[in-house]
N, CA, C and O of each residue as an XYZ file, in Angstrom:
736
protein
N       0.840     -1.180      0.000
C       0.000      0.000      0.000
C       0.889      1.248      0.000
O       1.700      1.348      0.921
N       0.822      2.365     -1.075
C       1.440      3.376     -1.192
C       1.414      4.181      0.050
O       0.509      3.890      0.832
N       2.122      5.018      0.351
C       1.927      5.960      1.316
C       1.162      7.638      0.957
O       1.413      8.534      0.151
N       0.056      7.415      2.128
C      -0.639      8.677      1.622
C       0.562     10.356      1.283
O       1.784     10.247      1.388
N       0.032     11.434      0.981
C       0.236     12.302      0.686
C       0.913     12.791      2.474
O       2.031     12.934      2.970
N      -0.326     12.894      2.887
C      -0.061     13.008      4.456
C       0.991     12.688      4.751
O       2.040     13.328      4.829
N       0.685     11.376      4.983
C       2.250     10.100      5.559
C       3.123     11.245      5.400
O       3.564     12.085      6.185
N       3.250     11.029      4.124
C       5.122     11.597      3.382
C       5.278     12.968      3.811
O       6.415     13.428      3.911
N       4.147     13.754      4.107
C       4.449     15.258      4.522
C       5.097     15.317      6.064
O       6.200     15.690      6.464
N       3.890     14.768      6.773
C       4.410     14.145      8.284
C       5.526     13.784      7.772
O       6.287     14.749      7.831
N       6.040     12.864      7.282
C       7.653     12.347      7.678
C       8.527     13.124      7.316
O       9.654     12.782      7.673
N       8.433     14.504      6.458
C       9.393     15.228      6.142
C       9.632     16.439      6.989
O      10.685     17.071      7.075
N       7.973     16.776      7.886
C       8.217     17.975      9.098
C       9.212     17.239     10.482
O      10.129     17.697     11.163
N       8.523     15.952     10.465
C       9.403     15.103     11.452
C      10.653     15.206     11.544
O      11.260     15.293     12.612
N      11.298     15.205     10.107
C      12.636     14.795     10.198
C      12.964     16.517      9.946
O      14.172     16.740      9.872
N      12.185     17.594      9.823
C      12.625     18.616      9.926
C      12.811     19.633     11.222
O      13.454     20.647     11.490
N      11.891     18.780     11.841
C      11.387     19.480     12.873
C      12.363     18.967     14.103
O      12.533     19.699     15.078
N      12.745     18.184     14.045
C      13.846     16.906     15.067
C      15.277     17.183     14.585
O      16.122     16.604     15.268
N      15.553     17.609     14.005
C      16.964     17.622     13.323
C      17.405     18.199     14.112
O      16.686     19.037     14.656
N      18.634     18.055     14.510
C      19.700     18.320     15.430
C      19.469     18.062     17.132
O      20.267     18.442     17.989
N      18.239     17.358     17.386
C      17.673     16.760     18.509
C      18.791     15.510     19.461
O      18.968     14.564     18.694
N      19.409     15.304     20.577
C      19.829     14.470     20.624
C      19.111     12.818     20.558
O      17.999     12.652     21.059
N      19.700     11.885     20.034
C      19.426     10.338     19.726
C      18.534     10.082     20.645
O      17.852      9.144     20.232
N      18.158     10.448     21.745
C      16.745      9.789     22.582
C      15.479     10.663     22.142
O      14.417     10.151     22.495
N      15.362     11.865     21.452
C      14.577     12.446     20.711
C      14.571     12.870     18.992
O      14.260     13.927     18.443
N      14.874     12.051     18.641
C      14.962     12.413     17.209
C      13.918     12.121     16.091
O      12.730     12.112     16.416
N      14.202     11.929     15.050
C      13.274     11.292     14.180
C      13.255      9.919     14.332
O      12.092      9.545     14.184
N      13.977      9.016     14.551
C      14.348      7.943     14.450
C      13.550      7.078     15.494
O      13.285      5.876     15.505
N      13.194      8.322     16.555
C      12.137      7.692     17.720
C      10.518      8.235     17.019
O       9.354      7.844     17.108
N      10.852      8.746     16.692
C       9.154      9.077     16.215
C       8.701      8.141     15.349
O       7.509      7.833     15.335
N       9.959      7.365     14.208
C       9.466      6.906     13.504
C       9.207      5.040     14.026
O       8.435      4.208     13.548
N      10.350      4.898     15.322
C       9.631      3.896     15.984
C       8.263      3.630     16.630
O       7.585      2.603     16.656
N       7.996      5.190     17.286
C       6.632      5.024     17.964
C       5.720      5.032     16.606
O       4.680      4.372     16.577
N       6.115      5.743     15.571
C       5.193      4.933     14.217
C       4.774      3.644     13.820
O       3.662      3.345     13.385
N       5.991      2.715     14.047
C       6.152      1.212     13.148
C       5.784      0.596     14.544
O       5.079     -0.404     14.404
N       6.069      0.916     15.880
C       5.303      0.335     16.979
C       3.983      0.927     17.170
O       3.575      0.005     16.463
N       2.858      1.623     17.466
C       1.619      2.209     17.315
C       0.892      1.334     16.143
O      -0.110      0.666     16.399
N       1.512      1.390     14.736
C       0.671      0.671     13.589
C       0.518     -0.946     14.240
O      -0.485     -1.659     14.187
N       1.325     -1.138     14.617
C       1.705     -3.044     14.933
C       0.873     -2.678     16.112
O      -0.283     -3.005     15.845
N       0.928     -2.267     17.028
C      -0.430     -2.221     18.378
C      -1.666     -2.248     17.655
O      -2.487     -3.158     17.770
N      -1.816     -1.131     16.822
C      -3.196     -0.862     16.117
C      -3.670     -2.166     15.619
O      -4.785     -2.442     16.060
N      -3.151     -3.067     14.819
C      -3.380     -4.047     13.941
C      -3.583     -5.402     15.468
O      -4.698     -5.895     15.639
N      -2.787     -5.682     16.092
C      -2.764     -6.449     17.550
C      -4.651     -5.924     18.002
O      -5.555     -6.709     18.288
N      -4.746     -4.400     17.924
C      -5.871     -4.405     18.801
C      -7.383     -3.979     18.125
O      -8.365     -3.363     18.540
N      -7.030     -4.622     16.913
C      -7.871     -4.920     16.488
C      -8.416     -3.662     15.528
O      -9.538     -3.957     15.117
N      -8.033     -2.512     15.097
C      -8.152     -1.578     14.305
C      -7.780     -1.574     12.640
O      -8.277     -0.729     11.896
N      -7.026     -2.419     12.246
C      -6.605     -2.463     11.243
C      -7.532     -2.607     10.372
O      -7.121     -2.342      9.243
N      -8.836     -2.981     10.423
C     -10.352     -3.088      9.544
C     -10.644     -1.758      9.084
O     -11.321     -1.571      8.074
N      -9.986     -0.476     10.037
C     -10.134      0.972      9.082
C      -9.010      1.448      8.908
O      -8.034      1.291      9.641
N      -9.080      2.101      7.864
C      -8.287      2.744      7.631
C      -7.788      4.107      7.914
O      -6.680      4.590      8.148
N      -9.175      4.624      7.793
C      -8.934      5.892      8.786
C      -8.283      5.742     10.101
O      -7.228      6.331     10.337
N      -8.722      5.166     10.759
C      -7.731      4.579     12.179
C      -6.737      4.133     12.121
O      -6.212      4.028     13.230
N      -6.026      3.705     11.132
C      -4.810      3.577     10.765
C      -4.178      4.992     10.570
O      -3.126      5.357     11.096
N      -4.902      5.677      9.807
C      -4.119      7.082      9.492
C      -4.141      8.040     10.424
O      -3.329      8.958     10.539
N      -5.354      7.755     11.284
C      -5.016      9.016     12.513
C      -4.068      8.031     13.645
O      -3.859      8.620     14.706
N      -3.687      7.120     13.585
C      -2.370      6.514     14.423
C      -1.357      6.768     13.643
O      -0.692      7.600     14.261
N      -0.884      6.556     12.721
C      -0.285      6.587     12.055
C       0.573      8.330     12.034
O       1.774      8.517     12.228
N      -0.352      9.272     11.779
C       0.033     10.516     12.032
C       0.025     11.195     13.017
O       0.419     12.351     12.868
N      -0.408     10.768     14.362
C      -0.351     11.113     15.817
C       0.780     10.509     16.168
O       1.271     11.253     17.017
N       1.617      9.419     15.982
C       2.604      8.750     16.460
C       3.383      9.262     15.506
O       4.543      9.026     15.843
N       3.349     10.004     14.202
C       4.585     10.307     14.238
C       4.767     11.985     14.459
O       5.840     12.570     14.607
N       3.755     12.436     14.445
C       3.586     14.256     14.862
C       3.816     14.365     16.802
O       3.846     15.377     17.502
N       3.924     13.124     17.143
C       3.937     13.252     19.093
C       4.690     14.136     19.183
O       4.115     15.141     19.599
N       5.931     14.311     18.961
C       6.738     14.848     20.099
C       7.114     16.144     19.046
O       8.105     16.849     19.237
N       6.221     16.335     17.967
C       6.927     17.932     17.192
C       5.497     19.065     17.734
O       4.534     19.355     17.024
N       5.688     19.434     18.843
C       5.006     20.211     19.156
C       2.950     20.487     19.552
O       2.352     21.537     19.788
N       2.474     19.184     19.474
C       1.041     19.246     19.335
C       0.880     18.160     20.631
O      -0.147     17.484     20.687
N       1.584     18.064     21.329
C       1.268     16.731     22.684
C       0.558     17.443     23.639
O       0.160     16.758     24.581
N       0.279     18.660     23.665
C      -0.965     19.247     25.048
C      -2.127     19.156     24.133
O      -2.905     18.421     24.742
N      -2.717     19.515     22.934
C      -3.279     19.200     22.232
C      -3.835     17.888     21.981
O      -5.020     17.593     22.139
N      -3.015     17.199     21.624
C      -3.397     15.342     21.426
C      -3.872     14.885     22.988
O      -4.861     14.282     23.404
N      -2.855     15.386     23.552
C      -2.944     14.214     25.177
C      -4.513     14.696     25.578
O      -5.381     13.844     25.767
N      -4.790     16.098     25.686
C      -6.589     16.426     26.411
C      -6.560     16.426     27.850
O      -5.409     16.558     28.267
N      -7.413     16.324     28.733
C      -7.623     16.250     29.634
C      -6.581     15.068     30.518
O      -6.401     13.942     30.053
N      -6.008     15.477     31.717
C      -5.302     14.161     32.140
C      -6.186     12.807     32.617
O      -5.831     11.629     32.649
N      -7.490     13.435     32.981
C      -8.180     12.248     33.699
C      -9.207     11.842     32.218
O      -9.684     10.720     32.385
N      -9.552     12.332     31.145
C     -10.313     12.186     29.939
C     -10.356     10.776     29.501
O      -9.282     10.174     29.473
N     -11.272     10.254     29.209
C     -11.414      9.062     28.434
C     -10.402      9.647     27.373
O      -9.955     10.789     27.263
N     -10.075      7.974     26.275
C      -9.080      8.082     25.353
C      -9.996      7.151     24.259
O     -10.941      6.426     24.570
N      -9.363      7.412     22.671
C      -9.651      6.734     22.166
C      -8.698      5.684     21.895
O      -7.504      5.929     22.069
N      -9.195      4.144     21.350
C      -7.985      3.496     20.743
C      -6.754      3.740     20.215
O      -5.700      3.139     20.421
N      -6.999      4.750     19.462
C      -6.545      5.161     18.564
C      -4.979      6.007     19.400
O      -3.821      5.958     18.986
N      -5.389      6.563     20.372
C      -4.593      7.768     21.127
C      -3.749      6.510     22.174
O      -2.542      6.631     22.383
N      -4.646      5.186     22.844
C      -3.935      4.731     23.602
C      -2.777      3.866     23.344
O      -1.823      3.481     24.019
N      -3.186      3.688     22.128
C      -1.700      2.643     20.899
C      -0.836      3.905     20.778
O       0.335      3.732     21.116
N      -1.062      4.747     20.498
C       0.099      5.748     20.381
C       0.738      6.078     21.556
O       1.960      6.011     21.428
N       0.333      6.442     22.760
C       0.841      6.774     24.068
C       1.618      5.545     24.088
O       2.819      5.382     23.871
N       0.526      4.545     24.450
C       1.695      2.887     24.474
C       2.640      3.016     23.981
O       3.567      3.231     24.762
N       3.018      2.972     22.418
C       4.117      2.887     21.618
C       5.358      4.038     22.111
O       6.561      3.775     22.128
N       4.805      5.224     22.459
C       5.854      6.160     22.800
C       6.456      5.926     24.170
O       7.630      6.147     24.466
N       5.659      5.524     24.848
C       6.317      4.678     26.220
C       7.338      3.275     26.068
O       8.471      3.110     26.519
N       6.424      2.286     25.204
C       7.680      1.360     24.457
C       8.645      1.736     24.258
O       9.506      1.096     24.862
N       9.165      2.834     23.432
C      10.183      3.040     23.572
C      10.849      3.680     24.373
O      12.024      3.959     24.134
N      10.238      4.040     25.476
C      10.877      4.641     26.224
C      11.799      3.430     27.642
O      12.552      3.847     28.523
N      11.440      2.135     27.438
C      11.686      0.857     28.064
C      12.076      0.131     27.366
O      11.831      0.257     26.167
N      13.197     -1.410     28.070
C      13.602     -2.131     27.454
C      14.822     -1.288     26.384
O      14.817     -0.065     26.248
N      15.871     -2.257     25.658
C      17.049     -2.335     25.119
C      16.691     -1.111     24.780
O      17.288     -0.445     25.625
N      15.918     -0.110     23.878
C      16.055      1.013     23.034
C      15.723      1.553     24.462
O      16.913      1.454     24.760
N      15.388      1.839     25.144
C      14.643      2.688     26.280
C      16.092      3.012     27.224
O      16.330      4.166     27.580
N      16.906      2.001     27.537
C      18.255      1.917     27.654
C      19.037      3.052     27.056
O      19.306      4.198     27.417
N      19.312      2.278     25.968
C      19.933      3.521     25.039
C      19.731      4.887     25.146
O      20.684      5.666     25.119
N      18.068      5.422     25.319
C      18.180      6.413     25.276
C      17.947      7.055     26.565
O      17.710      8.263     26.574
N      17.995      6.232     27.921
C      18.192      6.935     28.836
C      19.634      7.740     29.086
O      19.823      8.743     29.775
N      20.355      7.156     28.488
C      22.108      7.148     28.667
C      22.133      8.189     27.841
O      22.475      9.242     28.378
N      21.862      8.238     26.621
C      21.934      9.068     25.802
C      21.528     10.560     25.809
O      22.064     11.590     25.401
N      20.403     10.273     26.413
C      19.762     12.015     27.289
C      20.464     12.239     28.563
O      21.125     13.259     28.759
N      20.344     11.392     29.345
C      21.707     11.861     30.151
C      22.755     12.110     29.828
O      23.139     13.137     30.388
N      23.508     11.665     29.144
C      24.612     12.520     28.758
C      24.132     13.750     28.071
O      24.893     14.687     28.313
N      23.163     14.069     27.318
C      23.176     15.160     26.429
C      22.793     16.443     27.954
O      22.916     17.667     27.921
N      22.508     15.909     28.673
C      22.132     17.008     29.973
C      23.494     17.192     30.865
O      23.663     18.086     31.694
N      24.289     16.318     30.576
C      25.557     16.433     31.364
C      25.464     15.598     32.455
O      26.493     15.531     33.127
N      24.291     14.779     32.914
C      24.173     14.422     34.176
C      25.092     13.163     34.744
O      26.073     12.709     34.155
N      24.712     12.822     35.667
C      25.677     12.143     36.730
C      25.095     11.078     36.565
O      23.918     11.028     36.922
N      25.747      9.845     35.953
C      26.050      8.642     35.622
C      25.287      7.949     36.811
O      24.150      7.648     36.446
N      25.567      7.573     38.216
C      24.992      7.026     39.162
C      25.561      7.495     40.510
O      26.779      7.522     40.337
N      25.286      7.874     41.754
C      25.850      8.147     42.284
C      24.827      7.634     43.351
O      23.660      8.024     43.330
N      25.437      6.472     44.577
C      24.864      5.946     45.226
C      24.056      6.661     46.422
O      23.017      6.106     46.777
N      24.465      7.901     47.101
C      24.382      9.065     47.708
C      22.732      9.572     46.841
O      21.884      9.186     47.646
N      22.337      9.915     46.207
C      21.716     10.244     45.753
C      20.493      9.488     45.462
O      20.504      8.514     44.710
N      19.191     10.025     46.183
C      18.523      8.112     46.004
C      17.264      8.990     45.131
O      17.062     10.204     45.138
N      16.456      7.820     44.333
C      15.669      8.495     43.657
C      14.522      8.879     44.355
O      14.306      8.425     45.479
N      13.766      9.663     43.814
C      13.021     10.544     44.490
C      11.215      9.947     43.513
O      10.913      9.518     42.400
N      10.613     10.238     44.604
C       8.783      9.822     44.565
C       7.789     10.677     44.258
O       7.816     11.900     44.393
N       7.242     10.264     43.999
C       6.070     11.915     44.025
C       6.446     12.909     43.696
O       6.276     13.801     44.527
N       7.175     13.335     42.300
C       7.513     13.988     42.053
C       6.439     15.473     41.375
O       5.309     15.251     40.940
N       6.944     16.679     41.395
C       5.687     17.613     40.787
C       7.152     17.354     39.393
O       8.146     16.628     39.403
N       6.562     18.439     38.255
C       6.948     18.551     36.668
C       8.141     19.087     37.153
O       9.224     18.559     36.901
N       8.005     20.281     37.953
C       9.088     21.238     38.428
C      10.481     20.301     38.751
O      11.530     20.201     38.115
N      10.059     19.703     39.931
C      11.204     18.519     40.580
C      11.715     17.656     39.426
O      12.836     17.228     39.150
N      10.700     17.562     38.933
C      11.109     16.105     37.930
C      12.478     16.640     36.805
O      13.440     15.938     36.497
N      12.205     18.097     36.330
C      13.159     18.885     35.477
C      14.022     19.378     36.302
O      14.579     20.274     35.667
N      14.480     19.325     37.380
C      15.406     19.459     37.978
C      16.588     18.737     37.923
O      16.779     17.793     38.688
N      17.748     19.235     36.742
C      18.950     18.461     36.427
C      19.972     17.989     37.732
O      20.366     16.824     37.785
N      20.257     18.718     38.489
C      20.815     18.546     39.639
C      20.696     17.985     40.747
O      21.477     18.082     41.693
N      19.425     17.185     40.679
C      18.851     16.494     41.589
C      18.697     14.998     40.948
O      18.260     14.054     41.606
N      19.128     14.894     39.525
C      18.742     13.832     39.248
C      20.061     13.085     38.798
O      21.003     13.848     38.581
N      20.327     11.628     38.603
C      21.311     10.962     37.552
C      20.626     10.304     36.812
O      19.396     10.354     36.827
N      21.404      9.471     35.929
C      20.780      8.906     34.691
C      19.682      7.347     35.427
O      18.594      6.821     35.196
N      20.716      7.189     36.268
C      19.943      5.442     36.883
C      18.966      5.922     37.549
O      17.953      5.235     37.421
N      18.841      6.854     38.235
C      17.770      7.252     39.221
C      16.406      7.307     38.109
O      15.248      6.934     38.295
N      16.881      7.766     37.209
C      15.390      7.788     36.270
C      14.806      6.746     35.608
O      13.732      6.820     35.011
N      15.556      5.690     35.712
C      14.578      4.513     36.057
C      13.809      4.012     36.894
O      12.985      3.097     36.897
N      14.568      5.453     38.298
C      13.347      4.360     39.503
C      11.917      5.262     39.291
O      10.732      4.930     39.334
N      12.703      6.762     39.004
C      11.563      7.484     38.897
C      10.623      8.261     37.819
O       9.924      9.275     37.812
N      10.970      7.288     36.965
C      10.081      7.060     35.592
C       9.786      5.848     34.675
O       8.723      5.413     34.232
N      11.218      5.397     34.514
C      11.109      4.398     33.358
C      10.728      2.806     33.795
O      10.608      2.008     32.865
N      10.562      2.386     34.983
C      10.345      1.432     35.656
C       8.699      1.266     36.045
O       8.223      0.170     36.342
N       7.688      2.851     35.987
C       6.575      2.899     36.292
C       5.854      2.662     35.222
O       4.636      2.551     35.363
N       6.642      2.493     33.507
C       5.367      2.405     32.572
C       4.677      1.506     32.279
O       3.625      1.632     31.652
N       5.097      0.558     32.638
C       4.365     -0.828     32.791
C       3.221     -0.864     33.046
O       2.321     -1.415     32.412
N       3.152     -0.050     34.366
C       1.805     -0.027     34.863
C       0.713      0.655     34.832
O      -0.365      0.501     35.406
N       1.398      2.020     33.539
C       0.276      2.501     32.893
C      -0.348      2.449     31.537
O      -1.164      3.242     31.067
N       0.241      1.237     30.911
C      -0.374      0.981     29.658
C      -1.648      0.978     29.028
O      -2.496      1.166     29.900
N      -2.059      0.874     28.130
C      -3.451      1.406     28.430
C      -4.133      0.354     27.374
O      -5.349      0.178     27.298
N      -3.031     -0.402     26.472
C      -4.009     -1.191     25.797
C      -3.485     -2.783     26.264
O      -2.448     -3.104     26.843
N      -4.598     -3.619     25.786
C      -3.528     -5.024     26.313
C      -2.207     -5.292     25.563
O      -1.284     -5.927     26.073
N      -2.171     -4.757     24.289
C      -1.092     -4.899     23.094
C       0.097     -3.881     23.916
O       1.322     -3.981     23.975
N      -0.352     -3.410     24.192
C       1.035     -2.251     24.850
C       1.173     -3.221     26.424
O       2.324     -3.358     26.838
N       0.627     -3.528     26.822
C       0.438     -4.177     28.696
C       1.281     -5.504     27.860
O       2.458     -5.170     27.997
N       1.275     -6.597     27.208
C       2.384     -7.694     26.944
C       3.948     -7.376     26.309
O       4.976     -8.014     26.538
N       3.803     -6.373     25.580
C       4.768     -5.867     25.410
C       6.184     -5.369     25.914
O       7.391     -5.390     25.674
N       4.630     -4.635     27.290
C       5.715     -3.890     28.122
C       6.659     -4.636     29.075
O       7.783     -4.332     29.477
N       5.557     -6.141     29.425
C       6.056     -6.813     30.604
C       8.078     -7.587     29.811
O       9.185     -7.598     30.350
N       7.805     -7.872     29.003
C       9.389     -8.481     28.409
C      10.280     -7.035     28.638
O      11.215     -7.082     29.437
N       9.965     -5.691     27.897
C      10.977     -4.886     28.082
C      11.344     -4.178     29.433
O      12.363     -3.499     29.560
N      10.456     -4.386     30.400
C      10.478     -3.901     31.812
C      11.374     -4.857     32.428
O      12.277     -4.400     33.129
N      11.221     -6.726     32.207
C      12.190     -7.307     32.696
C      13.226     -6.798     32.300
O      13.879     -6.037     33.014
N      13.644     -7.193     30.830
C      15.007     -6.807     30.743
C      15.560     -5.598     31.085
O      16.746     -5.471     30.781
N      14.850     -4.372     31.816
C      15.593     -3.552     32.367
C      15.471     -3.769     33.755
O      16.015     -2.775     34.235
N      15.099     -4.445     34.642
C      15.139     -4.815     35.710
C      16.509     -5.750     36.033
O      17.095     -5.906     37.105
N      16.781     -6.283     34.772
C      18.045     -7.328     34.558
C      18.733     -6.573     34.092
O      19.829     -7.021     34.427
N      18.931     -5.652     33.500
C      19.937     -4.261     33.347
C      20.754     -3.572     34.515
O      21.907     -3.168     34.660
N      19.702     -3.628     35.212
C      20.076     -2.637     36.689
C      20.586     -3.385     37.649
O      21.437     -2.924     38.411
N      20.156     -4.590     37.741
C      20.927     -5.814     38.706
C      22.060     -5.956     38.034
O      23.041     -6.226     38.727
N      22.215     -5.856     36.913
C      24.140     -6.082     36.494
C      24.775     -4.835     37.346
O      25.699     -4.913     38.156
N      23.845     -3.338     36.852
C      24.705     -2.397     36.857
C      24.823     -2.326     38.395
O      25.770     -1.681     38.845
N      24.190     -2.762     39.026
C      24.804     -2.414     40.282
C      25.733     -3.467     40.914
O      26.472     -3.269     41.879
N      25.583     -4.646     40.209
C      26.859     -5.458     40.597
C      27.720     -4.795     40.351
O      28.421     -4.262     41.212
N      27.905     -4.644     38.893
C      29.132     -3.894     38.822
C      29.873     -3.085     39.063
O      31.104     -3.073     39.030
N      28.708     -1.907     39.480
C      28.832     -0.729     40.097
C      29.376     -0.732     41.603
O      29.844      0.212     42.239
N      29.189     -2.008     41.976
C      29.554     -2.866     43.743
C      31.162     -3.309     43.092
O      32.014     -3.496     43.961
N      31.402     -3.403     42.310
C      32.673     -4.135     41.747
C      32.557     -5.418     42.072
O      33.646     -5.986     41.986
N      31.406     -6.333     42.518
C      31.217     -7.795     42.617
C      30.780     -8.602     41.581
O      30.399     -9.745     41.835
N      30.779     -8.047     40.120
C      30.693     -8.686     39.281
C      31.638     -8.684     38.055
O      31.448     -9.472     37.128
């Protein structure tokens, strides 16, 4: 199936709009939460329209260029299918092997502090705290983000998904702190 007119426009503001973004925000993630969102969509049973294909399709890849207070709505709002395969997918990648990658990767692009045992992660965070570079390191933001998405998935296609890439970062962090102990 050709790609609409749309599609191809979206993918060219994407990659215009992201350019010079560091590797945990780029095009390259938008265009995953694309090729992951379509594969949820089709899993949850949407793939019979097409239109619902195309408004996933162009919400997952327009997320992160400026229209996410817009798309997201109300925090407590019902959602449609359509919106919860996309949230899913952008959380997918935000966990597991690629979720990895780009935690490290935004941490470094912030300058931040690798791990520092002194420093424990923090709960209940407000937006304010949470953007607070100096309070945070790169491992800590697994306790206090990337470790919680599991449990807010919203479709079952995103909820099986998540459970394999949440282990393997749970088995990520037990190395790193062996190692980080120098006992491994």
């Amino acid at each position: 199936m050709a790609k609409s007119e749309r599609i191809k426009k979206a993918e060219k503001l994407v990659e215009s709009a992201m350019k010079g973004n560091d590797a945990s925000h780029d095009a390259a993630h938008a265009f995953r939460v694309r090729d992951l969102s379509l594969s949820l969509a089709r899993e949850e049973g949407l793939s019979s329209s097409p239109d619902s294909m195309e408004v996933v399709e162009l919400a997952a890849l327009l997320h992160d260029v400026g229209f996410k207070e817009e798309i997201r709505g109300p925090a407590n709002a019902n959602y449609s299918l359509e919106f919860g395969v996309v949230q899913d997918a952008d959380r997918l990648d935000a966990i597991g092997a690629i979720g990895i990658a780009r935690c490290f990767t935004f941490g470094g692009s912030r300058n931040r502090v690798l791990h520092d045992p002194v420093i424990k992660p923090r709960s209940e965070l407000s937006k304010e705290q949470y953007m607070k570079k100096e309070e945070q390191t790169t491992i800590n933001h697994f306790h206090e983000k990337l470790l919680k998405l599991k449990d807010i998935m919203k479709t079952k296609a995103g909820r099986n998904r998540a459970d394999k890439r949440h282990k393997f970062m749970e088995e990520f962090l037990e190395e790193f702190y062996q190692e980080w102990d120098g006992k491994a």
